[in-house]
C-alpha positions as CSV (number, residue, x, y, z in Angstrom):
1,X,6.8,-12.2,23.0
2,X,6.1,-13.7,19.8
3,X,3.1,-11.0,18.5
4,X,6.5,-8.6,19.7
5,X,8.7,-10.2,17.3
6,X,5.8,-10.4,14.3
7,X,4.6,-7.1,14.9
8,X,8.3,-6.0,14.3
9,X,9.3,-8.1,11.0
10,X,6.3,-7.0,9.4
11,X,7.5,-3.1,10.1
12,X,10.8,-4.2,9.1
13,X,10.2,-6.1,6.0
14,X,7.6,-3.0,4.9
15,X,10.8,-0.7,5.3
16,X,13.2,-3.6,3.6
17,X,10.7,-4.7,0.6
18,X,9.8,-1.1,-0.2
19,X,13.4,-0.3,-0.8
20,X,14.1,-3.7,-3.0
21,X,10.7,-2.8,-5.1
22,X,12.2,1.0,-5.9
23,X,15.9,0.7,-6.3
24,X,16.3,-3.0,-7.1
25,X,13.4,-4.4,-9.3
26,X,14.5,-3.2,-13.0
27,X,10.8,-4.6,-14.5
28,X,9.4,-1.6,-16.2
29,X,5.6,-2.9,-15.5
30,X,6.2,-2.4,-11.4
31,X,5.6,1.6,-12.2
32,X,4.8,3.4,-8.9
33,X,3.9,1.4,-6.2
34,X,4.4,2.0,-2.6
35,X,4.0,-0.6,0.4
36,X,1.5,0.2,2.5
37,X,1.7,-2.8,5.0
38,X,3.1,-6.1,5.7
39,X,1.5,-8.9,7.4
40,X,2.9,-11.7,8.7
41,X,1.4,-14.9,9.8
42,X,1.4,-16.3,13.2
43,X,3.8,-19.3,12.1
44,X,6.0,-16.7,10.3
45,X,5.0,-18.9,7.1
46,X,3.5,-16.2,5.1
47,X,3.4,-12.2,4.7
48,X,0.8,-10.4,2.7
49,X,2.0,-7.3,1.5
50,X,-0.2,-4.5,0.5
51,X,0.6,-2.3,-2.4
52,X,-0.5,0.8,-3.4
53,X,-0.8,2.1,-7.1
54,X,-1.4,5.2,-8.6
55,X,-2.6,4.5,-12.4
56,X,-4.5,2.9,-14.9
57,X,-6.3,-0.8,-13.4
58,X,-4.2,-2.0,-16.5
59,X,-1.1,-0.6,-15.0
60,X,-2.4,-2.4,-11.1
61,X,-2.9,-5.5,-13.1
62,X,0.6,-5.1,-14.9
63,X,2.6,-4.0,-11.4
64,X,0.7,-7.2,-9.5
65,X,1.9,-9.1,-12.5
66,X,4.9,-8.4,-12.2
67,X,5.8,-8.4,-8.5
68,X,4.5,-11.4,-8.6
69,X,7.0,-12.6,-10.4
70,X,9.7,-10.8,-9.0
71,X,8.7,-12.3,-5.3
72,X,11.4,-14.8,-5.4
73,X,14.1,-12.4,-6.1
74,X,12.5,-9.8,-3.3
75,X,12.6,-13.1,-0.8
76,X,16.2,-13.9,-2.0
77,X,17.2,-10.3,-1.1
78,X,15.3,-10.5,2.2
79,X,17.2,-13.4,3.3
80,X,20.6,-11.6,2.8
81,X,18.7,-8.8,4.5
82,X,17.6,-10.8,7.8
83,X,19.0,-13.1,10.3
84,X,15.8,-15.3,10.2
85,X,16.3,-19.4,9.8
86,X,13.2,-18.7,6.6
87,X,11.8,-15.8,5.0
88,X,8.4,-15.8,4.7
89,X,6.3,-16.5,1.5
90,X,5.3,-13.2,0.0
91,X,1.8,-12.7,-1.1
92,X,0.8,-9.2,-2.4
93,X,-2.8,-8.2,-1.9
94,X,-4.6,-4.4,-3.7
95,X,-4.4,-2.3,-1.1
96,X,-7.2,0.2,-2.3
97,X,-7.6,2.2,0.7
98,X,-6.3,5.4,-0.8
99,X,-8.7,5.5,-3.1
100,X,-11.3,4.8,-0.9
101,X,-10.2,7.7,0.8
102,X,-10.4,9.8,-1.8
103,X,-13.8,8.5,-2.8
104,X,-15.1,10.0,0.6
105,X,-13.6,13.7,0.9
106,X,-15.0,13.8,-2.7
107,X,-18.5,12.6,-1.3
108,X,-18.5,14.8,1.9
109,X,-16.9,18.2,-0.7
110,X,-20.1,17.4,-2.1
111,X,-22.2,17.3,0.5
112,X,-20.7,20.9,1.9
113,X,-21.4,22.0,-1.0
114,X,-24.8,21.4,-1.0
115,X,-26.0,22.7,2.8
116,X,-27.1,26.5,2.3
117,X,-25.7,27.7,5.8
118,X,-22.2,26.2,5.5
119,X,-19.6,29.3,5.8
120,X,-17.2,27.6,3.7
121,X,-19.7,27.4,1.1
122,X,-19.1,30.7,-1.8
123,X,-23.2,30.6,-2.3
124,X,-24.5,30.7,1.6
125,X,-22.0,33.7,2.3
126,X,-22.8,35.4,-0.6
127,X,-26.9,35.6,0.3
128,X,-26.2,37.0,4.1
129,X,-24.8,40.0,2.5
């Protein structure tokens, strides 16, 4: 019961502290970040949210920064939002799994490129014919 009611504030607050972070936060250093996840403890004492960024590292360091800052107001607004007795302590962690991502269909585009036989490759088709 209790990994039931975890599993189901961290999907909730994901939904609730993505909203508060786009249409609430005014700080012009957040820029465009999106939650990718929400963790919550066992003991309901502390969340770690994961945040994505698409920029500069200065403009990650700047967002982090600032939504740091901003994590008492997003708990504030949490509290109004939930009928919990506390809101958990919001930690926010680089969630760089997107980029990661990227990293590897580069690598493996790449590698296509480079086997002789691969159809999708322009250069293998080309000497068939």
């Amino acid at each position: 019961m209790v990994q039931y009611r975890k599993n189901r504030l961290s999907h909730d607050m994901k939904k609730e502290i993505s909203e508060i972070i786009q249409k609430e936060i005014k700080d012009p250093r957040v820029g465009f970040v999106s939650v990718t996840a929400v963790n919550v403890a066992g003991d309901l004492a502390v969340a770690k949210v994961y945040i994505s960024h698409l920029g500069s590292e200065k403009n990650l360091k700047e967002s982090m920064e600032a939504l740091k800052q901003a994590s008492g107001f997003i708990r504030s607004q949490l509290a109004k939002r939930f009928k919990t007795r506390t809101v958990p302590e919001l930690v926010f962690v680089v969630d760089d799994s997107i980029q990661n991502g990227i990293k590897i269909s580069r690598i493996l585009d790449e590698y296509k490129a480079e086997i002789p036989d691969n159809p999708e490759n322009e250069q293998g088709s080309d000497e068939r014919e």
